[in-house]
C-alpha positions as CSV (number, residue, x, y, z in Angstrom):
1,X,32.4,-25.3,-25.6
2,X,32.2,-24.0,-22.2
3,X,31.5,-19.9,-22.1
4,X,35.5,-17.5,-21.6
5,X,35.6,-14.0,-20.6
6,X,37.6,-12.2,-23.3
7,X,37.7,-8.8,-21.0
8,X,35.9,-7.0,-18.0
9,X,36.6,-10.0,-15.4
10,X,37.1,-7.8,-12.7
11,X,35.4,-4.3,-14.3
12,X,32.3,-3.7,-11.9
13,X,29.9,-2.9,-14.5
14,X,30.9,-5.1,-18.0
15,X,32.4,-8.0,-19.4
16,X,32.6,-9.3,-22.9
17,X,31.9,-13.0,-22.8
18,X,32.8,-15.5,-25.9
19,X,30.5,-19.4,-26.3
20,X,30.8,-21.5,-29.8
21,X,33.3,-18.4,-30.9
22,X,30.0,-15.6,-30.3
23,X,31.4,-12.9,-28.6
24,X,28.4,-11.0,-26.5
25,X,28.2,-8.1,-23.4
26,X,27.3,-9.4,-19.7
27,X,26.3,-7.0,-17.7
28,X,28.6,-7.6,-14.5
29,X,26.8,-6.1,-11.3
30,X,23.1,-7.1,-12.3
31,X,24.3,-10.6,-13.4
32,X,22.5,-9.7,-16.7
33,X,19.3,-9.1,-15.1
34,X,17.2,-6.0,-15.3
35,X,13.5,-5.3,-15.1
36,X,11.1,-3.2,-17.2
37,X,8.4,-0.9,-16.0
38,X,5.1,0.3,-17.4
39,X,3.4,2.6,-15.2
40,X,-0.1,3.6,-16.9
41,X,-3.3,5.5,-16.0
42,X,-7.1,5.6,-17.6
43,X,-8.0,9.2,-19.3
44,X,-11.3,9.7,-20.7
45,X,-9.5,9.7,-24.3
46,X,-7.7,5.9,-23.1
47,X,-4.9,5.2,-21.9
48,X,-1.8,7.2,-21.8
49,X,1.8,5.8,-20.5
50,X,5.0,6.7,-18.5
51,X,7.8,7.3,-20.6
52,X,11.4,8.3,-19.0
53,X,13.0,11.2,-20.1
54,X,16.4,11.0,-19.8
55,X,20.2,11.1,-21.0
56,X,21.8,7.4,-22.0
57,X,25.2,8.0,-23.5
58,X,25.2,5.1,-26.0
59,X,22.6,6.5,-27.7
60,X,22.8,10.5,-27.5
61,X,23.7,13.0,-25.0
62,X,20.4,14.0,-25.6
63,X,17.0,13.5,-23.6
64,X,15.1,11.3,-25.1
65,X,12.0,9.2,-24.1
66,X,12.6,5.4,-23.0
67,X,11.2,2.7,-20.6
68,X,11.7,2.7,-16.8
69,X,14.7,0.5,-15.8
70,X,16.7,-1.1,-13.6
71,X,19.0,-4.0,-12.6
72,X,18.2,-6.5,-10.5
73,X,20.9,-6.1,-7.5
74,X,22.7,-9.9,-6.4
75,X,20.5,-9.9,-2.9
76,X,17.2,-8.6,-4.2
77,X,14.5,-10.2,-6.5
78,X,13.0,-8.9,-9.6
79,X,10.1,-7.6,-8.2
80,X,11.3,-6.1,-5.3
81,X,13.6,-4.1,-8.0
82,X,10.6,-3.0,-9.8
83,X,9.2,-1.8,-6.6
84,X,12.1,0.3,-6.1
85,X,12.6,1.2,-9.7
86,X,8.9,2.8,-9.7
87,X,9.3,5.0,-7.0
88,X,13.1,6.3,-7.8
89,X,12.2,7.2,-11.6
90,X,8.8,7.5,-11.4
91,X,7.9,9.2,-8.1
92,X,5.0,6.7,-7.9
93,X,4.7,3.7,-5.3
94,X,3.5,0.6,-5.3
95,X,2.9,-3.1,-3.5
96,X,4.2,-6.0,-5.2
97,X,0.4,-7.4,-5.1
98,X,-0.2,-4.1,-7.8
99,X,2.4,-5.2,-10.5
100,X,1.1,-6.7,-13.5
101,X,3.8,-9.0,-14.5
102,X,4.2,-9.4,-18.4
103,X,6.8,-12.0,-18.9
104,X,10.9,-11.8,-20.1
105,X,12.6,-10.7,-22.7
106,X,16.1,-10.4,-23.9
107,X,16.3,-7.0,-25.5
108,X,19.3,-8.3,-27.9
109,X,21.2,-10.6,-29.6
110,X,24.2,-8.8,-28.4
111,X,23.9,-9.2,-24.8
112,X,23.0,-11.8,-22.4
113,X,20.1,-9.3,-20.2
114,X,17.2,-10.9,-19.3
115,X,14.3,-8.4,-18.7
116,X,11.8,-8.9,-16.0
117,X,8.7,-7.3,-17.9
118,X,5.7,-5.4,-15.1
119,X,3.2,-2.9,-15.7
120,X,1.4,-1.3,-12.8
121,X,-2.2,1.0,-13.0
122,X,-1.3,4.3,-11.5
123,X,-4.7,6.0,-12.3
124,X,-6.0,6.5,-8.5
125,X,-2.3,6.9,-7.1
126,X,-0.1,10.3,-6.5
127,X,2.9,11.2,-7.9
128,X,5.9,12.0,-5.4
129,X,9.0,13.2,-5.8
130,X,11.7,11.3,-8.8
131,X,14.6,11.1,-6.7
132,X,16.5,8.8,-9.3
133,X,19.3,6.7,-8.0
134,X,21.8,9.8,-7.5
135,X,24.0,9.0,-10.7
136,X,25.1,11.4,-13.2
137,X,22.8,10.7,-16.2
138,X,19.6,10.5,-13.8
139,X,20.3,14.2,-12.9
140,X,17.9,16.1,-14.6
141,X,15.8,13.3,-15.9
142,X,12.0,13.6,-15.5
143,X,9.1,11.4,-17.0
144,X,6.5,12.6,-19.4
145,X,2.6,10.6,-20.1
146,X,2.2,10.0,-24.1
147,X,-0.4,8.1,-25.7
148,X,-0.4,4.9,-27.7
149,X,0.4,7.4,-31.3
150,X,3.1,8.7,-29.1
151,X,5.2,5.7,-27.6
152,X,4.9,4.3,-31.4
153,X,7.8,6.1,-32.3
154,X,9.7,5.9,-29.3
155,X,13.0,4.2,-30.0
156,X,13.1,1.9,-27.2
157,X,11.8,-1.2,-27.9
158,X,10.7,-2.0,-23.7
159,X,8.1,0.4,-24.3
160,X,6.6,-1.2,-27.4
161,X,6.6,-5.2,-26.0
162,X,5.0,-3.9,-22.4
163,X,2.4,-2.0,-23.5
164,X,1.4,-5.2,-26.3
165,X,1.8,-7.3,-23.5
166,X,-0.6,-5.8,-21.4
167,X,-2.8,-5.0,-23.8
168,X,-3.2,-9.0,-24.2
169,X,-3.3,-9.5,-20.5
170,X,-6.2,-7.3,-20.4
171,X,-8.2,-8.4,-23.8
């Protein structure tokens, strides 16, 4: 049974999608693409890592602590998004050669996103300013280091499955 579009054909952002009678979000303007960032640095205690701190209405009006994201725009690749993601929410840059790439995954069962996983050493780099991407919930959102104890009970899975990732990369 070929995949419908039971609303959101034309809406720029969603769509709810039906296959085999599954009904499941698409995320319109990324194509159901997004990438995950893990920007981390070396302390003399370890290692600590780059948490977002920001508002996202499904969850709370609240800030709370979450992965760096962002979707992968029709005329740019994953990487090159990460690039850019880094240095809007982060205030850090970096070259695509730096990125530590850590693999996919679809954060649910509810969704078609696929997640470009990277993680990126930002131990000998500066820290610019976060510009964000100008929207409404990026005002007022900053970034916080936390160690491994920390991100353990940060609520967003991305965080968890990047930092386990790399930590299998690395040995």
């Amino acid at each position: 049974m070929p995949e419908s579009i039971l609303w959101g054909a034309d809406h720029p952002f969603l769509s709810i999608r039906q296959r085999e009678n599954y009904s499941y979000l698409h995320m319109n303007r990324t194509n159901g693409l997004l990438v995950g960032l893990l920007p981390f640095r070396k302390t003399d205690s370890g290692y600590e890592y780059l948490e977002r701190i920001e508002i996202c209405p499904a969850h709370s009006m609240d800030y709370e602590p979450c992965a760096i994201t962002g979707g992968v725009l029709p005329d740019r690749t994953p990487i090159q998004m990460a690039i850019q993601e880094l240095k809007e929410e982060s205030g850090y840059s970096g070259q695509k050669e730096e990125f530590i790439e850590l693999g996919t995954v679809r954060p649910s069962k509810q969704s078609d996103t696929l997640t470009y996983l990277y993680a990126i050493d930002v131990t000998d780099k500066k820290q610019g300013s976060i510009d964000g991407d100008g929207s409404h919930y990026e005002t007022g959102a900053g970034v916080r280091w936390s160690d491994y104890a920390t991100i353990l009970d940060n609520k967003d899975p991305l965080l968890l499955v990047m930092i386990s990732r790399l930590h299998a990369k690395r040995g």
